[in-house]
C-alpha positions in Angstrom: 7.7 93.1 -19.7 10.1 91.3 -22.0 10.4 88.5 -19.2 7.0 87.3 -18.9 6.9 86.9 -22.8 9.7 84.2 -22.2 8.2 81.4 -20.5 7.4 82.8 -16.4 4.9 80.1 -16.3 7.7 77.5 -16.3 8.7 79.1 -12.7 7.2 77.6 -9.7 5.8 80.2 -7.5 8.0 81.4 -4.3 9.1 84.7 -2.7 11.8 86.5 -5.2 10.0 85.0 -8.7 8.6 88.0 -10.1 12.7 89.8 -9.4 13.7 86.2 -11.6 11.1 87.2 -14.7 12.1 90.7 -14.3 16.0 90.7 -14.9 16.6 87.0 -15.7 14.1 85.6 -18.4 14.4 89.7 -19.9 17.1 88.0 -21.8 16.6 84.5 -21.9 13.8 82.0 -21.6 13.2 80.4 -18.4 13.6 76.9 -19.7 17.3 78.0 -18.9 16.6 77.5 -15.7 14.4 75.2 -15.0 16.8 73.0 -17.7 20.0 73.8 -15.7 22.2 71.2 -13.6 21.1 73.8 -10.5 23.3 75.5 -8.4 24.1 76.6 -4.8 23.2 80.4 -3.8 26.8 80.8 -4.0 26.7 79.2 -7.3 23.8 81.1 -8.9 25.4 84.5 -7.6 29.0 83.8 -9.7 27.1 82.3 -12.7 24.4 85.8 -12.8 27.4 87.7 -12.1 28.6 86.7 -16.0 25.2 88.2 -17.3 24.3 91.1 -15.1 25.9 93.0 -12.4 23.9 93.3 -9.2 26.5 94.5 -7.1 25.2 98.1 -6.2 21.9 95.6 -5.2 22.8 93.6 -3.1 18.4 93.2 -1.7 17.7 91.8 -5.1 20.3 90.0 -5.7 19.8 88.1 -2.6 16.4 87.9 -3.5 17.2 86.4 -7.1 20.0 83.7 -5.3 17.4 82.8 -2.8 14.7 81.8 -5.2 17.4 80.2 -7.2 18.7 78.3 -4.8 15.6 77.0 -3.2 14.1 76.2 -6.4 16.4 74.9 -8.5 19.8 73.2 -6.0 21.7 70.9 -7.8 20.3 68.3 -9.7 22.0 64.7 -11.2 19.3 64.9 -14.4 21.2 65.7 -16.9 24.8 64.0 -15.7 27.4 63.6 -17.8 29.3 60.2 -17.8 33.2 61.1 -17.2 35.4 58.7 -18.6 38.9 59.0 -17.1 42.5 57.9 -18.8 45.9 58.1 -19.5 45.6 61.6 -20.9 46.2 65.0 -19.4 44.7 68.4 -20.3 44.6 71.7 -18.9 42.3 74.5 -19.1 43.0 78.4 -18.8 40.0 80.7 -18.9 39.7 84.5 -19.1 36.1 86.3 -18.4 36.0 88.8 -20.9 34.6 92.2 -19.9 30.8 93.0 -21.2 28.3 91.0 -19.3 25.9 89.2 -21.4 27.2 89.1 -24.4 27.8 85.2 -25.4 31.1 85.3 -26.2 32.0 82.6 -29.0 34.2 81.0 -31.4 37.8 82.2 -30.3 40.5 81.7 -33.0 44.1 82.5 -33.0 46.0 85.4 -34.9 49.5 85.0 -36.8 50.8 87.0 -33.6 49.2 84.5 -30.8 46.6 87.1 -30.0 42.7 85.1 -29.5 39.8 86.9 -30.9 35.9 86.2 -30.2 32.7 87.1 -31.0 30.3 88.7 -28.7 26.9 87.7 -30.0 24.7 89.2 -28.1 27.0 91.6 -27.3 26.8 93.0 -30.9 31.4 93.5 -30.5 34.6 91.4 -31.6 36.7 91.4 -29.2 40.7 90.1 -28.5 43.1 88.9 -25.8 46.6 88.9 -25.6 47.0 85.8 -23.6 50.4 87.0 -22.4 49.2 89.5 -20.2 45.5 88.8 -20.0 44.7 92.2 -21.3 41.7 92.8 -23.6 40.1 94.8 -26.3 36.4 95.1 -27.0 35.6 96.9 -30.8 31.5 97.6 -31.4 30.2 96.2 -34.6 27.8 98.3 -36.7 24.3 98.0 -35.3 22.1 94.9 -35.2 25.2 92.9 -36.5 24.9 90.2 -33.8 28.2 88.5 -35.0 27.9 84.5 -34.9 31.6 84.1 -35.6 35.2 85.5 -36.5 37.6 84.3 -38.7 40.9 85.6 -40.0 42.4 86.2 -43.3 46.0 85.9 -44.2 46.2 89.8 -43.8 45.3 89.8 -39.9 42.1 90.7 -40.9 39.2 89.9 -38.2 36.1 89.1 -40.6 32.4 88.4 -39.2 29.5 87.2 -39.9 26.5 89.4 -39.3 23.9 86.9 -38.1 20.9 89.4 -37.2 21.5 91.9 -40.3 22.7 89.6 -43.3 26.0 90.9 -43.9 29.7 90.0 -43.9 32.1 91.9 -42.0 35.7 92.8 -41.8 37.7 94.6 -39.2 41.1 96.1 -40.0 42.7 96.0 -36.4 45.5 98.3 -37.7 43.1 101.2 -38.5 40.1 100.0 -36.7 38.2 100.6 -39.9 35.0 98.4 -40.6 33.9 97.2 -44.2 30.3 95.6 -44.3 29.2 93.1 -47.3 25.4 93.2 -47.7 24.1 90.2 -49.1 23.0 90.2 -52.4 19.5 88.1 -51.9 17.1 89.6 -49.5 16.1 85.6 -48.7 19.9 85.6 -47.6 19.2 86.8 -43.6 21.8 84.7 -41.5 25.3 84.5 -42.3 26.6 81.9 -39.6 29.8 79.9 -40.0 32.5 81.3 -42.5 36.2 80.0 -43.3 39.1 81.0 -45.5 40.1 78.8 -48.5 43.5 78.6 -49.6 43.0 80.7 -52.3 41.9 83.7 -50.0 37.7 83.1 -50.5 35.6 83.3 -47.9 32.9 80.4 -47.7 30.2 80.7 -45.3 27.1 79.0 -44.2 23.5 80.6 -43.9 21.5 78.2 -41.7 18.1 79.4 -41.3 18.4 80.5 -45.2 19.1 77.0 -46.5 22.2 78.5 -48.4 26.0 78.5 -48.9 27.6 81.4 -49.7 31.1 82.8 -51.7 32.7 86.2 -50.7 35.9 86.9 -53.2 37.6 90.1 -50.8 39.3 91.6 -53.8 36.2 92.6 -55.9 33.6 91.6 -53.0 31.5 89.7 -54.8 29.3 87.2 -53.6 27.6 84.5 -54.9 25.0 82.2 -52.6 23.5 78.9 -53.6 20.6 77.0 -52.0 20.9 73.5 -50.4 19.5 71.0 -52.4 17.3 69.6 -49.2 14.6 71.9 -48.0 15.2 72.7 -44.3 18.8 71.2 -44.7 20.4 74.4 -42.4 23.9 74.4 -43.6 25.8 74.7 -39.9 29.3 74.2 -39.8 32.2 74.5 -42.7 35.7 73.3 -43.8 37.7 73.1 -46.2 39.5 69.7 -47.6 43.3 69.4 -48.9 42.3 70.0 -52.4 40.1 73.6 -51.4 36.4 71.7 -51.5 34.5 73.5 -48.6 32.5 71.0 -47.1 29.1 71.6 -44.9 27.4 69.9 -42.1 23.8 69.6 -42.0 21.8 70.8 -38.9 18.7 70.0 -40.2 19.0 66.9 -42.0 20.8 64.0 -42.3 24.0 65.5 -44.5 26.9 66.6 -45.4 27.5 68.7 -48.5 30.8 69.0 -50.4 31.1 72.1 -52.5 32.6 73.0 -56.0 34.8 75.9 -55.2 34.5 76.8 -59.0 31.0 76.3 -60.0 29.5 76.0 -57.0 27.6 72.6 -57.2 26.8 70.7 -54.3 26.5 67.3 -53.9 24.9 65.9 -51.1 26.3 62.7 -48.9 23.3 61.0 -46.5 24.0 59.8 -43.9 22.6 56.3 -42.6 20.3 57.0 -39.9 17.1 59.6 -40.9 17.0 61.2 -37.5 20.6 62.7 -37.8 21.3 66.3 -38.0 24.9 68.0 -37.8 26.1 70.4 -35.8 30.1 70.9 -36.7 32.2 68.3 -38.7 36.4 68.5 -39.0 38.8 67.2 -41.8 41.6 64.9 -40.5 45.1 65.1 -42.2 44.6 61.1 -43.9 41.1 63.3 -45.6 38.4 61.7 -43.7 35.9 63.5 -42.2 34.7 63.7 -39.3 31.2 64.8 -37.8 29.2 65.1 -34.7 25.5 63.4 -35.3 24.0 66.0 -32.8 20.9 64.5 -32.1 21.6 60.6 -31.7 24.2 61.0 -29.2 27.2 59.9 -31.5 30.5 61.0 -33.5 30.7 60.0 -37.3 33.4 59.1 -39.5 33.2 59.5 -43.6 35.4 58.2 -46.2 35.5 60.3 -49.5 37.2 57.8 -51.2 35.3 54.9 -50.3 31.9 56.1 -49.3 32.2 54.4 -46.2 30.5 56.1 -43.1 31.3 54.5 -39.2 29.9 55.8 -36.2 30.5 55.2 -32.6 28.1 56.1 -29.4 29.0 59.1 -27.2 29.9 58.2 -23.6 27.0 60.2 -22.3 24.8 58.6 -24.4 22.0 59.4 -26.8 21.0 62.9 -25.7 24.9 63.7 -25.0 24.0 66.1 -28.3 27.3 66.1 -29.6 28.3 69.7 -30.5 31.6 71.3 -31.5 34.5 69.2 -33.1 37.8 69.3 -34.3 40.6 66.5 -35.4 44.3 67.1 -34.1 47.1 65.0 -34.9 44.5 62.3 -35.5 43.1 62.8 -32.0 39.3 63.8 -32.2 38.1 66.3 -29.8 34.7 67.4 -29.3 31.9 67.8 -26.3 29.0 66.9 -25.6 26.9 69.9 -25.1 23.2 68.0 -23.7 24.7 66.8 -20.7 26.2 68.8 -17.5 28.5 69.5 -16.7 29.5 70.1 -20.6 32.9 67.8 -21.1 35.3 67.5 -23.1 35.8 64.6 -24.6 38.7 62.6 -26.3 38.6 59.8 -29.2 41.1 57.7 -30.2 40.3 56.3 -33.8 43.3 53.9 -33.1 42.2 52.1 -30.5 38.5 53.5 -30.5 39.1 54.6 -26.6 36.9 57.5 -25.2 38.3 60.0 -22.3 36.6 62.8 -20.8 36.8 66.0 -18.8 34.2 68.4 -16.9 35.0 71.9 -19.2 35.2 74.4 -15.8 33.4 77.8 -16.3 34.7 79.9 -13.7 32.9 78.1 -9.9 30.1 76.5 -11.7 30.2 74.4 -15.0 27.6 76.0 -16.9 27.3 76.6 -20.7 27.8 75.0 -24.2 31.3 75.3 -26.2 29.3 75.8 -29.8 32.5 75.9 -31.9 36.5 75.0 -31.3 39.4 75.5 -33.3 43.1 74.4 -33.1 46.2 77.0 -32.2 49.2 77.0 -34.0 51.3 74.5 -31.3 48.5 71.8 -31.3 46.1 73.5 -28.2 42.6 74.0 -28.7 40.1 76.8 -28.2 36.9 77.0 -27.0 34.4 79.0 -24.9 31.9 78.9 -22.9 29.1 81.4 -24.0 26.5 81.5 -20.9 29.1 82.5 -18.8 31.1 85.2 -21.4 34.4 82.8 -21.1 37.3 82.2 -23.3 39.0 78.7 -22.8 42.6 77.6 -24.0 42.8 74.2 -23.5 46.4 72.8 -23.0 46.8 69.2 -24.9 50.5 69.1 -24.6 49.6 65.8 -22.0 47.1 64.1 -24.3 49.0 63.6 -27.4 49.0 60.4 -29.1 49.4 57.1 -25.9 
């Protein structure tokens, strides 16, 4: 069975282990598990309850709980290091309704209404935060959308990580429109934003490549990272409509020409740093989470200059999603559990910090986050299909 292709060995032997391989490592590897912070019974029964629904039975999923439970309580491993401060935040979730499917990269619409991806899932879905109430739309199979963004129509675009396409979604007519890329070598469209101009940029990691959709003839033109393995992750766009992309498999940024597409490359200082996500402050500098050494970076384009500073959690904190507000950075620091949220003051170089909730348990990794139009933030938390507004209205500039 799919389970026992995904890593049963890594499960120590015990009455309900074979029910674990069945419905739990079906869908994910076991190092999930045996990685995790642990949980009570309790605790592994609401975080399952996210991915499957055992309800109608109740035998195996006491059996499941049990094994859990015993196996794997709660462990200090991986702790986080909270840092507390003047600063306020608060958090509003909403569990949206198919299990399973990683929900991911909210953003906000013109009319205040949030809309996700559902990876695995294969949907786009949206919540009008008013009244909670929520709207699942089914992508064309084998989509496997990575992320949404939104044009200045109130169009929902994706991006089609499994089948190599681009994606938008009229929500007045429900209609679909698929871009097929135009190189076969072009499998995994990732990250995308709009430029001011109304082009689409996106990122193809495992491809190595950087792509262009125009919507008005649908054209697209892709260009190949000048460092092999490089894994173009993240993207932005700067005050004067240069996209700029983080590196998740090398040490670099790369700023784009939005006109003839030539990249040039900035390396950063250390070898051993890859990029996850990087922001673009409102004073131009940019800012970038160096994933694997456990720290947040800081480049000047005008100077050259680069400055980082050390993650509270330290060096396998794996920095993850980021994004600049008001001059405040925000970003968290997805190795560590639970995953926080963590506030930088470039002003005073102060660090505060807070536990992102996930329903009873703090599980799962916020892999992207993006401002609303009054200043909050969005994120999510994908392992447990949750949708996260965080209030900042108390952690403004102190």
């Amino acid at each position: 069975m799919p389970g026992a292709a995904r890593g049963q060995s890594a499960l120590p032997d015990g009455a309900g282990k074979d029910q674990v391989e069945s419905v739990c490592t079906a869908c994910h590897p076991a190092t999930q598990i045996t990685g995790s912070s642990g949980y009570t019974r309790e605790g592994w029964a609401g975080l399952a309850s996210t991915m499957v629904d055992l309800s109608g039975s109740p035998d195996l999923q006491a059996e499941i709980t049990g094994y859990l439970a015993t196996h794997f309580p709660p462990n200090d491993r991986q702790a986080a290091k909270l840092l507390p401060g003047k600063a306020q935040v608060s958090f509003k979730e909403w569990q949206v309704p198919t299990l399973g499917q990683r929900s991911r990269d909210p953003v906000e619409a013109a009319d205040g209404t949030i809309w996700w991806a559902g990876q695995w899932g294969n949907l786009i879905g949206k919540i009008d935060p008013a009244t909670g109430a929520m709207t699942e739309y089914p992508l064309p199979e084998g989509t496997k959308p990575h992320t949404v963004t939104l044009d200045a129509a109130g169009n929902v675009w994706y991006t089609g990580n499994k089948n190599g396409t681009l994606g938008k979604f009229d929500p007045q007519t429900e209609q679909i429109t698929v871009y097929k890329m135009p190189d076969p070598a072009a499998k995994d469209p990732h990250s995308a934003i709009f430029d001011g101009q109304g082009i689409l940029w996106f990122t193809l990691q495992q491809s190595n490549m950087i792509g262009r959709l125009d919507p008005a003839s649908g054209d697209i033109k892709l260009v190949t990272a000048p460092t092999a393995g490089a894994r173009p992750y993240g993207i932005k766009i700067d005050a004067q409509g240069n996209p700029w992309v983080a590196c998740n498999g090398s040490n670099c940024l790369i700023k784009v020409d939005p006109a003839t597409l030539q990249l040039t490359e900035v390396k950063l200082p250390s070898p051993g740093t890859k990029v996850r996500r990087l922001d673009i402050a409102g004073d131009g500098m940019i800012w970038y989470v160096n994933s694997t050494e456990g720290r947040i970076g800081r480049y000047d384009p005008a100077s050259g200059a680069i400055k980082e500073w050390d993650s509270p959690s330290g060096p396998d904190s794996h920095p993850y999603a980021l994004a600049v507000i008001d001059g405040i950075v925000w970003y968290n620091e997805s190795g560590v559990r639970p995953d926080p949220l963590v506030r930088f003051d470039p002003e005073t170089e102060s660090f505060q910090s807070w536990p992102i909730p996930s329903g009873d348990v703090h599980a799962g990794i916020v892999r992207h986050m993006r401002t609303t139009r009054d200043g909050n933030l969005l994120i999510h938390q994908s392992s447990t299909n949750r949708i996260l507004l965080v209030d900042l209205k108390g952690a403004a500039a102190l």
